[in-house]
C-alpha positions as CSV (number, residue, x, y, z in Angstrom):
1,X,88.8,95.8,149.9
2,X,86.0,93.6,151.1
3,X,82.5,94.0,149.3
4,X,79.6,93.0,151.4
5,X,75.9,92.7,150.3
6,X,73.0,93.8,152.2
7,X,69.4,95.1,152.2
8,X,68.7,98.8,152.7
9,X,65.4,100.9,151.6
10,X,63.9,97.7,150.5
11,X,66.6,97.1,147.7
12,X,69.6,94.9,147.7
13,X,73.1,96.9,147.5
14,X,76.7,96.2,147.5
15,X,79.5,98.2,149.7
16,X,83.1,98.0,149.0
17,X,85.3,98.9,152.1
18,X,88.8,98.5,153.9
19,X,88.3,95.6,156.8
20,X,89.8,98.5,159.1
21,X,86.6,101.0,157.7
22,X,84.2,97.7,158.3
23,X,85.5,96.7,162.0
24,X,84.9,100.7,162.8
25,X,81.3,100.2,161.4
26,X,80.8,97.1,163.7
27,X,82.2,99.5,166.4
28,X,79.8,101.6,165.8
29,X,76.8,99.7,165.0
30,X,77.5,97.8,168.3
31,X,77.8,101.1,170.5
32,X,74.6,102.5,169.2
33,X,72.7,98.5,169.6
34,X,71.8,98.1,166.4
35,X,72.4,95.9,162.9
36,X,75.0,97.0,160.7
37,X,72.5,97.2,158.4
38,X,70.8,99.8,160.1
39,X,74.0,101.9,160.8
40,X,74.3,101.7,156.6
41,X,70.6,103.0,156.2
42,X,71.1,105.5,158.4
43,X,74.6,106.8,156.4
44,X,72.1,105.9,153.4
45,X,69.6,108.3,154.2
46,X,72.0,110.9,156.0
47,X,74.4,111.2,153.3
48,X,75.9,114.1,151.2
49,X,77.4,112.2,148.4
50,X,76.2,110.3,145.8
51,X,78.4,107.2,146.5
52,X,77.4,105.3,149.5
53,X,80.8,103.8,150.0
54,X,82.4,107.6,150.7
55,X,79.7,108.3,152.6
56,X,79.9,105.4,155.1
57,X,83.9,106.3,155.2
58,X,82.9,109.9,156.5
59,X,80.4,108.7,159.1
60,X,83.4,106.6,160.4
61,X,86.0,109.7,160.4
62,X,83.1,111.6,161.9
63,X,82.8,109.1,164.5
64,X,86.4,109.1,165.5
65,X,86.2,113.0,165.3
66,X,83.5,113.2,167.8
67,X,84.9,110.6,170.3
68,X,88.7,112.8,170.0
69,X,86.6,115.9,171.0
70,X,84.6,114.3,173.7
71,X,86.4,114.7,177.1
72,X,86.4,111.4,179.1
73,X,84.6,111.1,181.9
């Protein structure tokens, strides 16, 4: 596990994640041209669970999902 620190909603917070979970957020964060920590507020402020971590682990699955569905062009 690798626990990173960063600022979200104006408070400091603390993720703990897999490096492969972290290098798919960087994935992501890169594709869509912005911060990491604005990929995490987004999960933040998106999310269905009460614990941030899960929730960042979905949004990558999710991710994955939607790229497996999407026929390449």
């Amino acid at each position: 596990m690798d626990k990173r620190s960063l600022s979200i909603a104006g408070h400091r917070t603390s993720i703990a994640l897999e490096p492969e979970f972290w290098a798919a957020l960087e994935r992501m964060a890169a594709e869509a041209g912005q911060p990491m920590a604005g990929l995490i507020r987004t999960i933040d402020e998106t999310r269905q669970t009460t614990n941030l971590s899960s929730a960042a682990r979905v949004a990558v699955l999710k991710w994955y999902q939607q790229k497996a569905e999407t026929p390449a062009s």
